[in-house]
VOFIKOL-852753 format. One record per residue (C-alpha): residue in one letter; chain; z, x, y. Coordinates in steps of 0.1 Angstrom, whole numbers, plus 5000, padded with zeros to 4 digits. Example, Ala and Ser with C-alpha at 12.3 -4.5 7.8 and 13.67 -1.06 7.14 Angstrom:
residues 2
{'A', 'A', {5078, 5123, 4955}}
{'S', 'A', {5071, 5137, 4989}}
This chain:
residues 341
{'X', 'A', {5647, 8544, 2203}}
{'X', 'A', {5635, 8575, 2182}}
{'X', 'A', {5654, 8608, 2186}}
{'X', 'A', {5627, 8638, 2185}}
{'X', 'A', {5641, 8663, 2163}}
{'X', 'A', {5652, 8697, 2183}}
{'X', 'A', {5628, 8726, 2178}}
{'X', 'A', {5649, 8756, 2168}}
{'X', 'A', {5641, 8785, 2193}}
{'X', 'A', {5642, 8823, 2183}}
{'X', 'A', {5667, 8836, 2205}}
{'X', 'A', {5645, 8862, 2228}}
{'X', 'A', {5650, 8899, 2217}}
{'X', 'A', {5671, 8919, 2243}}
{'X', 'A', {5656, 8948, 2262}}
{'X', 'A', {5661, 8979, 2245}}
{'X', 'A', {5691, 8995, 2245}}
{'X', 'A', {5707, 8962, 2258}}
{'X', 'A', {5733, 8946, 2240}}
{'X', 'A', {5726, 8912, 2225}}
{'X', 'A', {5745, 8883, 2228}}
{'X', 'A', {5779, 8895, 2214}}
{'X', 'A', {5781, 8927, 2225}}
{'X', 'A', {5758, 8941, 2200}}
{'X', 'A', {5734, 8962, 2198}}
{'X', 'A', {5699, 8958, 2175}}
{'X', 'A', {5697, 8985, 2144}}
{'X', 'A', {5664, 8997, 2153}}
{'X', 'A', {5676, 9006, 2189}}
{'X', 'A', {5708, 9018, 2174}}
{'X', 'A', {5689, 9041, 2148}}
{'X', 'A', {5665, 9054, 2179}}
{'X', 'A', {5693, 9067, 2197}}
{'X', 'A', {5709, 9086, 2168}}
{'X', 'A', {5675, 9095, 2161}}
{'X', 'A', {5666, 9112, 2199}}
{'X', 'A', {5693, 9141, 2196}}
{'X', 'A', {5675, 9154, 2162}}
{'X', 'A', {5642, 9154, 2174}}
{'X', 'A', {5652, 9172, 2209}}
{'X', 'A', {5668, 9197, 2184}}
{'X', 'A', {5632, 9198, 2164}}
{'X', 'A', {5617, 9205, 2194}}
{'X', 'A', {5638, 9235, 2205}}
{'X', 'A', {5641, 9252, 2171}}
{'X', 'A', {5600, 9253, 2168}}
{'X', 'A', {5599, 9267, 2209}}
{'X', 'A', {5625, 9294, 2191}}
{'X', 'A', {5607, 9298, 2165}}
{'X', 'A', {5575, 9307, 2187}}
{'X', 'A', {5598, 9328, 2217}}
{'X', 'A', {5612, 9348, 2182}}
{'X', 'A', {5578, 9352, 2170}}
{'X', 'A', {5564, 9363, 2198}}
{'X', 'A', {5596, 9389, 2204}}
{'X', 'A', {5587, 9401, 2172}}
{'X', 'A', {5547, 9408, 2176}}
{'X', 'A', {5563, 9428, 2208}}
{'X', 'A', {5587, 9445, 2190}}
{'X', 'A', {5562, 9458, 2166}}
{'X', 'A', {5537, 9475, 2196}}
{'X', 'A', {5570, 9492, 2203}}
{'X', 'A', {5576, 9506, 2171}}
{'X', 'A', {5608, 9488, 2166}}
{'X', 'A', {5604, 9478, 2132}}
{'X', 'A', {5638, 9469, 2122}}
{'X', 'A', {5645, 9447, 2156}}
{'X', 'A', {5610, 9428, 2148}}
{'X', 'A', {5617, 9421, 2111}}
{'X', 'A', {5651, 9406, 2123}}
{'X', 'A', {5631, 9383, 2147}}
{'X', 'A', {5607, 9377, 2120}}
{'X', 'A', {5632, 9365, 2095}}
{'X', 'A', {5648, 9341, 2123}}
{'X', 'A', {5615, 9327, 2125}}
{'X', 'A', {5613, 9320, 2089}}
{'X', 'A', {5643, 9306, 2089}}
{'X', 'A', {5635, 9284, 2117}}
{'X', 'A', {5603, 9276, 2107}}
{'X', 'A', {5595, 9280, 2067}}
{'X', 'A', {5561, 9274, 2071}}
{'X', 'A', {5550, 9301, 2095}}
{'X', 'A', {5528, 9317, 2073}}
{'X', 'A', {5524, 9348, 2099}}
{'X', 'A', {5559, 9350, 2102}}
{'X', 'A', {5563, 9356, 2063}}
{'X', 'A', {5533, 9378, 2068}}
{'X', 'A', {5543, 9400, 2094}}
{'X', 'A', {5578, 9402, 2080}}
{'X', 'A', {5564, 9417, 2044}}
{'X', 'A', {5547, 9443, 2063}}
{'X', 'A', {5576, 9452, 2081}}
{'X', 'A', {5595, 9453, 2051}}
{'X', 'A', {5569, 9476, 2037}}
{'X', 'A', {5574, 9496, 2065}}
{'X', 'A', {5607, 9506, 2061}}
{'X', 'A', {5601, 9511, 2022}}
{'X', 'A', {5620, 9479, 2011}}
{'X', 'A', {5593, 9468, 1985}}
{'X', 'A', {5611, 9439, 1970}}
{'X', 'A', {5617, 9421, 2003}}
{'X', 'A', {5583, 9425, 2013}}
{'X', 'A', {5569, 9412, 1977}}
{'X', 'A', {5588, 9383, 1984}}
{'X', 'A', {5576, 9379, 2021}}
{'X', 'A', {5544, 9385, 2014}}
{'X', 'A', {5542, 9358, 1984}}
{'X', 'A', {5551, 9332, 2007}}
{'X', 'A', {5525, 9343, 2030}}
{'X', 'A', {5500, 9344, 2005}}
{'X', 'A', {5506, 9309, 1987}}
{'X', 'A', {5502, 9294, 2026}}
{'X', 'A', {5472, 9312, 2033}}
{'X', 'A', {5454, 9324, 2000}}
{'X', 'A', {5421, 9334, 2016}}
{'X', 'A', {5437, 9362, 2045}}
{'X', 'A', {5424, 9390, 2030}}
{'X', 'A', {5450, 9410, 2050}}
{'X', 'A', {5479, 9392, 2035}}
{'X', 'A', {5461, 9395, 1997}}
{'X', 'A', {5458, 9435, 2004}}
{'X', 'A', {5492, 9442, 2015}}
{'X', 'A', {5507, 9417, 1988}}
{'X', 'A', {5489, 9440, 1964}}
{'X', 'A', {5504, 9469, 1978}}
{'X', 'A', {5536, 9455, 1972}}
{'X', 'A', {5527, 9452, 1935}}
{'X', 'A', {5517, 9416, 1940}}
{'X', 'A', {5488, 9403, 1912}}
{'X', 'A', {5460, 9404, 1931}}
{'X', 'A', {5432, 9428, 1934}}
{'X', 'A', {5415, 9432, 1966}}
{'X', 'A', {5377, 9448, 1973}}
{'X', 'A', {5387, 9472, 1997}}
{'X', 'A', {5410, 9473, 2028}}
{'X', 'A', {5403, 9448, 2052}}
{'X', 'A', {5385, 9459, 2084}}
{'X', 'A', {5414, 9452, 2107}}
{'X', 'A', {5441, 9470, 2088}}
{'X', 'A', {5419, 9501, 2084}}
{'X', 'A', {5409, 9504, 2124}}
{'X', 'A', {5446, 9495, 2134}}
{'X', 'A', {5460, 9524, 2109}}
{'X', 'A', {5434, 9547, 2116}}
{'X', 'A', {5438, 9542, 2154}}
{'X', 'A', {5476, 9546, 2151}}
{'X', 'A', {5467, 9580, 2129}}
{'X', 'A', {5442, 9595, 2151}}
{'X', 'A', {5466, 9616, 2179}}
{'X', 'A', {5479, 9638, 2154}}
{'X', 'A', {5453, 9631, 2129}}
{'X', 'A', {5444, 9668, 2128}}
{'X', 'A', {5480, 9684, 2129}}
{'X', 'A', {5491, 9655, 2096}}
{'X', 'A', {5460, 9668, 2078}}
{'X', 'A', {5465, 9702, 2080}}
{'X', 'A', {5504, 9702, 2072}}
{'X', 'A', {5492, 9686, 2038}}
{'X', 'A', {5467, 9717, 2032}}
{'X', 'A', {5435, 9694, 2035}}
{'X', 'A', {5406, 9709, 2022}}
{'X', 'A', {5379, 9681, 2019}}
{'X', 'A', {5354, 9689, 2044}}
{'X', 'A', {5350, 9725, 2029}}
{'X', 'A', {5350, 9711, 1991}}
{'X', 'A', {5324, 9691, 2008}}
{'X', 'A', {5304, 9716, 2021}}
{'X', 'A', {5305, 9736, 1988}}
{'X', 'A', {5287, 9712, 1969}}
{'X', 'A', {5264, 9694, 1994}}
{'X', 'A', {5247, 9726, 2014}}
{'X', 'A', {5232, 9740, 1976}}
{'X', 'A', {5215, 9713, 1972}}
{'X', 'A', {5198, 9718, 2007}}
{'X', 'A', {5161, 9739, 2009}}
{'X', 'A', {5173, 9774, 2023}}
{'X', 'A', {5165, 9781, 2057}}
{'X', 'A', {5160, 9744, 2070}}
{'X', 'A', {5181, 9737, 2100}}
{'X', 'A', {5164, 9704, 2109}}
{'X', 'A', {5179, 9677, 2089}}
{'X', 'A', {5192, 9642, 2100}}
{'X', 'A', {5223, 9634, 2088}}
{'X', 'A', {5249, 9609, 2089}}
{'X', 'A', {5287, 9611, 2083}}
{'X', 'A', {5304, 9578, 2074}}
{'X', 'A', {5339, 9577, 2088}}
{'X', 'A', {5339, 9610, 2102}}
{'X', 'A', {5375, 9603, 2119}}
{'X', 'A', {5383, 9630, 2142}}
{'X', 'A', {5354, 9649, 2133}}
{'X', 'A', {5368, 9676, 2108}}
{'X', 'A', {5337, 9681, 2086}}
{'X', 'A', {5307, 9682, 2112}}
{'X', 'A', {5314, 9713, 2128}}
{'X', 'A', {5302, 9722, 2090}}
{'X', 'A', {5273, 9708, 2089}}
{'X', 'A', {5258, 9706, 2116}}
{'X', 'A', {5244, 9741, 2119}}
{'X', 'A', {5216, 9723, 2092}}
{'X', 'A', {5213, 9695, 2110}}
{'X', 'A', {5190, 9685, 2141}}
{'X', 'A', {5208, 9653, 2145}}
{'X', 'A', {5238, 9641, 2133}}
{'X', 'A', {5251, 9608, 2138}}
{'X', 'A', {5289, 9595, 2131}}
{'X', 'A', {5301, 9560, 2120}}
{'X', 'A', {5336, 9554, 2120}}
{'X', 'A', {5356, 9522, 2127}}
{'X', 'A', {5383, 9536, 2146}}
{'X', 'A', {5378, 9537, 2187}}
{'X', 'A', {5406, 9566, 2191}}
{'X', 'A', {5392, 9586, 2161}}
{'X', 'A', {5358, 9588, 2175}}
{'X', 'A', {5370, 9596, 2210}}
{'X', 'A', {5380, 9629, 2200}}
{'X', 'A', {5351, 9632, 2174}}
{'X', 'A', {5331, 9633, 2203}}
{'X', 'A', {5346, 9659, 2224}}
{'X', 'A', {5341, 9687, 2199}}
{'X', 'A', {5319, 9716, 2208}}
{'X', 'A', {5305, 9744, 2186}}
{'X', 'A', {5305, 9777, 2201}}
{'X', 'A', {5274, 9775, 2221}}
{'X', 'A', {5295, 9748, 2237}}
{'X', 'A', {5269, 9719, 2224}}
{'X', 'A', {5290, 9685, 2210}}
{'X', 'A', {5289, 9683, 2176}}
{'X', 'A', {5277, 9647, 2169}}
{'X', 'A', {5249, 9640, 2187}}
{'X', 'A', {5252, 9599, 2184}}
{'X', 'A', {5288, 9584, 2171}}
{'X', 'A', {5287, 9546, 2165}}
{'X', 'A', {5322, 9526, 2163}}
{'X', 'A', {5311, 9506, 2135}}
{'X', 'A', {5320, 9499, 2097}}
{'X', 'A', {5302, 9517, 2071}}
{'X', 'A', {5287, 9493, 2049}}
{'X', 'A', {5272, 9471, 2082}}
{'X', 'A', {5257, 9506, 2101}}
{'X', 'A', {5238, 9514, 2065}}
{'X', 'A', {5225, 9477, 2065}}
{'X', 'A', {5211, 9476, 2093}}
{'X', 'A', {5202, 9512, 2097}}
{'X', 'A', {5162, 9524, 2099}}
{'X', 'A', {5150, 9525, 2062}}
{'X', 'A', {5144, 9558, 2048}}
{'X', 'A', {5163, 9571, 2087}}
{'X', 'A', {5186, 9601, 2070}}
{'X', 'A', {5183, 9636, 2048}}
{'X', 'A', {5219, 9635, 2041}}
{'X', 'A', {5244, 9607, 2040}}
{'X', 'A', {5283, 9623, 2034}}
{'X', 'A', {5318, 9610, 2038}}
{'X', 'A', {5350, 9626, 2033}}
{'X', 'A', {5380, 9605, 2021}}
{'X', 'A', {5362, 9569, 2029}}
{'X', 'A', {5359, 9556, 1997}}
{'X', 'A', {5398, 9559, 1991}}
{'X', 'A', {5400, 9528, 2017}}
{'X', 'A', {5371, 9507, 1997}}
{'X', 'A', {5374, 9490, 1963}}
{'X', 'A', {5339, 9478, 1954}}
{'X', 'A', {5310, 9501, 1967}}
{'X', 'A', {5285, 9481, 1955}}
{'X', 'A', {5269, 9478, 1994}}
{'X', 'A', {5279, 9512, 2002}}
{'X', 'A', {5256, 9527, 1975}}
{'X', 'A', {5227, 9500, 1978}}
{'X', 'A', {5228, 9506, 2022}}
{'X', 'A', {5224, 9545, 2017}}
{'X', 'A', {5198, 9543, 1993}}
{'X', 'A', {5181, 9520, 2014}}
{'X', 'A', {5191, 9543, 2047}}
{'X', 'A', {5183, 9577, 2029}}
{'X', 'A', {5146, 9591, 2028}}
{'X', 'A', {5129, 9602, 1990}}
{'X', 'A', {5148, 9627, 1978}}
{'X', 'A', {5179, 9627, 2001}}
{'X', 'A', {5213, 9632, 1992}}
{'X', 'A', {5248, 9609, 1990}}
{'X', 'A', {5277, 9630, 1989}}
{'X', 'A', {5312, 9618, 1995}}
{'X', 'A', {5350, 9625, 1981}}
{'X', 'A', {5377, 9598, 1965}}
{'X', 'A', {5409, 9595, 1945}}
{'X', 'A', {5401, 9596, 1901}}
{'X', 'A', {5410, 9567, 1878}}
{'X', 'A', {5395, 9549, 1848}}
{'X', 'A', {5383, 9520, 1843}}
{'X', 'A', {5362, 9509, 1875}}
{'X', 'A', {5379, 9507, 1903}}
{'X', 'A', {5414, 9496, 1914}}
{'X', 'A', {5440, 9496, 1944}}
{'X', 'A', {5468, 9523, 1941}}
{'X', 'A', {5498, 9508, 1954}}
{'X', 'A', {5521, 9540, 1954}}
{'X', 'A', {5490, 9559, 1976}}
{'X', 'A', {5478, 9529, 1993}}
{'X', 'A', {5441, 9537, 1985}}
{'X', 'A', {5415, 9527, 1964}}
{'X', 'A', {5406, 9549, 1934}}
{'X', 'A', {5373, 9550, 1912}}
{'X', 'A', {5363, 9561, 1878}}
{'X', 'A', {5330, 9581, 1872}}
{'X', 'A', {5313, 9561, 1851}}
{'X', 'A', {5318, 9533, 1878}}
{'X', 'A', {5304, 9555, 1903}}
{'X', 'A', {5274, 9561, 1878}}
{'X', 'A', {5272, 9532, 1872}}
{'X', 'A', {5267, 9518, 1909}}
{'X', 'A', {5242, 9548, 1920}}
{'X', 'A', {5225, 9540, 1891}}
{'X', 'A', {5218, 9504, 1901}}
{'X', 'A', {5209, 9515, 1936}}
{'X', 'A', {5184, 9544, 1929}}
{'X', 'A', {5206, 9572, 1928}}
{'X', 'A', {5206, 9598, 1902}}
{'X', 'A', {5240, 9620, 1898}}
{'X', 'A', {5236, 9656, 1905}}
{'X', 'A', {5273, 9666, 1901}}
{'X', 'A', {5308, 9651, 1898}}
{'X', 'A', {5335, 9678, 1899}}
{'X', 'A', {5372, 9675, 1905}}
{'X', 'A', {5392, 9692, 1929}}
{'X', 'A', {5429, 9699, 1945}}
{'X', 'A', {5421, 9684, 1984}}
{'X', 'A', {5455, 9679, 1993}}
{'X', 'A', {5483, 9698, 1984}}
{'X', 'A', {5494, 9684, 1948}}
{'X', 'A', {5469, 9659, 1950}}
{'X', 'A', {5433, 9657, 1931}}
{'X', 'A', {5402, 9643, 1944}}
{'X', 'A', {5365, 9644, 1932}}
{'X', 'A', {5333, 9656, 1946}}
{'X', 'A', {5305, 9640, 1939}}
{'X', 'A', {5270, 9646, 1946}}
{'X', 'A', {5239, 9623, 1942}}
{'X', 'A', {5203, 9623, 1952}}
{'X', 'A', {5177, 9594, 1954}}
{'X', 'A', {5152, 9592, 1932}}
């Protein structure tokens, strides 16, 4: 009688983590369990990571900059790809006036996130090669906002004399006797130059990004006891002018804007387009050559003449004067004066 041949079997794969016959134990099971205390440890360093973060961000409401850019760094080291980790520790580096340390932070920001315009503007500050178009929104409301309760004192301890350089040139190119102009001061801060023009003005209207500087813009009186700014908008330059009434103002100024905008391409195309035939642009800024460029050492924007004649040009405006002048103590500015055409 014929034998069938014995099917082999495969012996049925234990449970997992069960031994198999012999008192052993599969790899793959084997590897999983020396695997499951390293990703439990994964897990806890990123929650660290975030809780040091985090500790940090609150550090820097506080003011402690030195605390927060140890909790930065832990982050970083916990976590090398944190791109706002490497970010927020440049700036606080830059803070405290340690320049190298922040180049380096900010680097590594930058190469994560190459479009954050904040991260490109501060890396430039700290001499990084890159050249941003002006400071970014953000930065400028949250410095100016941090600025604004002793705003006036800062400015006069460093002999500020813009809003009367301003005045000098701006009020002779005004018809004698005419008190009813509308004007408009971009980034009028606390409100230092209106009080000196507004006895020509029948309306004036402020623009300034920062919430705090306009709050106290707004609560200055002349003698009579009448505000000073009859409209203040919380609003960025460039966007008010665009989508301002056409032909709306007499007089556009601004003292010590430009310093915190590269290209002013839009600001001189939106106040032609804002200003009425014949009305004047009048504003102050920091001297260079060239066109334009970021000052790292004064953390402002500086810009040549023939840049600025250049760009008025294009938008309609014809130069009336351009004069240079000691606005802070030890510290030159210009004054320039332009009318539209």
């Amino acid at each position: 009688m014929n034998k069938r041949k014995a099917t082999a079997k495969t012996a049925p794969r234990p449970a997992a983590g069960k031994p198999a016959q012999g008192g052993r134990v599969p790899f793959e099971d084997r590897l999983r369990g020396w695997l499951r205390p390293l990703h439990v440890i994964w897990a806890k360093s990123k929650n660290l990571a975030r809780t040091n973060y985090e500790l940090g961000l609150d550090h820097m409401r506080h003011g402690n900059i030195v605390d927060a850019a140890m909790r930065f760094r832990m982050v970083t080291w916990l976590d090398p790809k944190h791109a706002d980790a490497w970010y927020a520790l440049g700036c606080c580096e830059m803070d405290r006036g340690r320049t190298e340390l922040a180049h380096r932070a900010l680097e590594k920001a930058v190469k994560m996130m190459p479009d954050n315009e904040n991260a490109r503007f501060m890396f430039a500050l700290a001499g990084g090669k890159v050249s941003p178009a002006r400071m970014p929104l953000m930065l400028a409301q949250n410095q100016f906002d941090g600025l604004a309760e002793h705003f006036d004192e800062d400015q006069k301890a460093r002999s500020y004399t813009g809003p009367e350089a301003l005045q000098k040139a701006v009020l002779p190119q005004l018809a004698g006797g005419r008190n009813d102009y509308v004007m408009l001061e971009l980034g009028p801060g606390t409100g230092l130059v209106g009080p000196l023009f507004k006895p020509r003005a029948a309306r004036l209207v402020g623009v300034d990004l920062s919430a705090k500087m306009i709050a106290i813009a707004g609560q200055r009186k002349n003698e009579a006891g009448n505000r000073i700014y009859d409209e203040l908008v919380q609003k960025d330059a460039v966007s008010y002018l665009q989508s301002a009434q056409e032909g709306a103002f007499d007089v556009i100024y601004a003292a010590d804007l430009v310093s915190f905008m590269g290209d002013l391409s839009q600001l001189f195309a939106g106040a032609a387009r804002a200003l009425k035939p014949d009305g004047i642009l009048a504003f102050t800024g920091d001297p260079t050559g060239g066109s334009f460029k970021l000052e790292p050492v004064l953390g402002r924007f500086a810009h040549s003449e023939a840049y600025l004649r250049e760009q008025a040009g294009k938008a309609g405006l014809e130069s009336v004067s351009f004069d240079t002048a000691q606005l802070y103590a030890g510290h030159n500015m210009f004054v320039c004066v332009f009318r539209k055409g």
